[in-house]
C-alpha positions in Angstrom: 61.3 166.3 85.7 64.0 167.3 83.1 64.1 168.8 80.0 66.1 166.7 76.8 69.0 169.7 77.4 69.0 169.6 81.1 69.1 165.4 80.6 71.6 165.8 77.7 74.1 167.6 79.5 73.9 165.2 82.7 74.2 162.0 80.7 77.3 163.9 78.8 75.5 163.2 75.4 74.5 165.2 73.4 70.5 166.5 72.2 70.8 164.9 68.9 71.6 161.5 70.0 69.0 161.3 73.0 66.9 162.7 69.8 67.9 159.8 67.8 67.2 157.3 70.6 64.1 158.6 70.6 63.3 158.1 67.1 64.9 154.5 66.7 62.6 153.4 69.6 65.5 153.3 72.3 64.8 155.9 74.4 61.4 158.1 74.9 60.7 160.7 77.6 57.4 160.0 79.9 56.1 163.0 79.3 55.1 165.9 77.2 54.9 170.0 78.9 52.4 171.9 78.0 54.8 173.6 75.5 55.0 169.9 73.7 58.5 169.7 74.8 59.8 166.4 75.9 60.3 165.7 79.6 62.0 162.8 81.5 61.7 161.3 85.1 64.1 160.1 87.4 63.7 156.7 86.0 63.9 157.8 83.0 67.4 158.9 83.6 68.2 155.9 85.2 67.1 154.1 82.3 69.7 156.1 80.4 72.1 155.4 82.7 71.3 151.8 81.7 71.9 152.5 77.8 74.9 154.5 78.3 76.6 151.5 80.4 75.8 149.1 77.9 77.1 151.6 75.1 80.3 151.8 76.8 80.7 147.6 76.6 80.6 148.4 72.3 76.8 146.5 72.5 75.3 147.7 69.2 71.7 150.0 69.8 69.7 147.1 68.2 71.5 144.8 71.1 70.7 147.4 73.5 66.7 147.7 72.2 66.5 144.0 72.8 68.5 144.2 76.4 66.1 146.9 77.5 62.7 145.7 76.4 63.0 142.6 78.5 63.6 144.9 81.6 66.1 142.7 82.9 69.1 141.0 82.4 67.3 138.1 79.8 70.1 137.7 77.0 72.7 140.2 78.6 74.8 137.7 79.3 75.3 135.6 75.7 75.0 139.5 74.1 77.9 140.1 76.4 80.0 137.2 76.1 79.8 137.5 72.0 80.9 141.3 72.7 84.0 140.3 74.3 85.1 137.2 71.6 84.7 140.2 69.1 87.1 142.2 71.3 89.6 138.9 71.9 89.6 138.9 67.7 90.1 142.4 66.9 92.7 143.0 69.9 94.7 139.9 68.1 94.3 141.4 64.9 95.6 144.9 66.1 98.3 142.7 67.9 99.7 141.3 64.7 99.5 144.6 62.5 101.5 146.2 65.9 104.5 143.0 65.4 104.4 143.3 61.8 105.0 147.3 61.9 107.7 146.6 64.6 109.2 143.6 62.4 109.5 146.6 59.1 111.7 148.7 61.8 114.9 148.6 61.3 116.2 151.4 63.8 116.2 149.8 67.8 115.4 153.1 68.7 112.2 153.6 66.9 111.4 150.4 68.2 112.1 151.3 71.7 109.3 153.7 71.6 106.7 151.4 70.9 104.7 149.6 74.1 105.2 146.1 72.1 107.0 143.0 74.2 108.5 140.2 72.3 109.6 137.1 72.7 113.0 137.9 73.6 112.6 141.3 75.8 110.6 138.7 77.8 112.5 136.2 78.5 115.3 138.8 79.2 112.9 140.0 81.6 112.2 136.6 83.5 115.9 136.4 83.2 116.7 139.3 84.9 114.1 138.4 87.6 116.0 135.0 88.3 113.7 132.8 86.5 116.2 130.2 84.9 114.4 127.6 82.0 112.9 125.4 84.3 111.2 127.8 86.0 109.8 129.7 83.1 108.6 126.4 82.4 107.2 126.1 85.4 105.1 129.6 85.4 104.2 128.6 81.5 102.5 125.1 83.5 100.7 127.2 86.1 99.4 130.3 83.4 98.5 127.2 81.1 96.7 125.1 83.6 94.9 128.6 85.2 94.1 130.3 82.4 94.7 128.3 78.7 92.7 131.0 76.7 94.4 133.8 78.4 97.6 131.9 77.9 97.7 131.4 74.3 96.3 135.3 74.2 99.3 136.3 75.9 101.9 134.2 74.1 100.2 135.5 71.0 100.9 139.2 72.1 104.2 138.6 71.9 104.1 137.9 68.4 105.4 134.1 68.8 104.4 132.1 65.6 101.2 129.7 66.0 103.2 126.8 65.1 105.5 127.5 68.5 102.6 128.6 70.6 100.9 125.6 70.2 104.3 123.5 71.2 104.9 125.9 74.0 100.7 125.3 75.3 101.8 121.6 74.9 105.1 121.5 76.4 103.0 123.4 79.5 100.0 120.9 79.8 103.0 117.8 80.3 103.8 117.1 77.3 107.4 116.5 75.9 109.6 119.2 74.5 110.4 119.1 70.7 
């Protein structure tokens, strides 16, 4: 058995929250002492294992709730699946904001200090590598036809306009170059 501290401190959270699990319904010890305090089992620590692996995916508690009273996996998958188009949007969000920031430097050193590839510093890069223009056309083909979504993600990243990301995604599934 373990006490809410003794369980707090092994789960790295903290009394309040596994408090506040309790009272939303989430998470409840098995037991009572005969002090009244609150006392949990093994499986009542794995079960919080359980919560704080889902926590760290961003799942919302009321997701989690739902997730755990089915005692399986029922609905983890869609749950999961939404979690990680929310992540897709806000990482292209944040991805924007980052090329609209660099595009307000004017200083190449500032810039410099920023993890941010562009357009250009790429294709220097595949340059540099030996990848002449019909081969980075040829690895655009292969990322497009292996991955599309993680393709137009990653042109995206590099802050190319839509308009030229769709011609490139195009160009890459056989189509002619404009």
């Amino acid at each position: 058995m373990y006490t809410i501290g003794q369980l707090a401190k092994t789960s790295a959270l903290s009394r309040s929250t596994l408090l506040y699990y309790d009272s939303i319904g989430l998470f409840s010890p098995s037991g009572r002492s005969s002090s009244n305090y609150r006392t949990y089992t093994d499986a009542d620590r794995a079960r919080l294992e359980q919560i704080c692996t889902y926590r760290r995916t961003g799942l919302s508690l009321r997701d989690i709730g739902r997730i755990m009273k089915t005692r399986g996996r029922q609905g983890l998958v869609p749950l999961l699946e939404k979690r990680l188009d929310e992540l897709s949007r806000e990482i292209r969000a944040l991805r924007s904001q980052q090329h609209f920031i660099v595009k307000l430097f004017k200083n190449d050193r500032a810039i410099s200090r920023i993890r941010v590839m562009d357009k250009g510093s790429w294709i220097k890069l595949l340059e540099t590598a030996g990848l002449d223009e019909a081969a980075r056309d040829k690895w655009h083909a292969e990322f497009e036809r292996l991955a599309p979504e993680a393709h137009q993600d990653f042109l995206e990243a590099l802050g190319i306009p839509v308009k030229e990301v769709a011609l490139i995604r195009k160009y890459s599934r056989g189509g002619r170059r404009e």
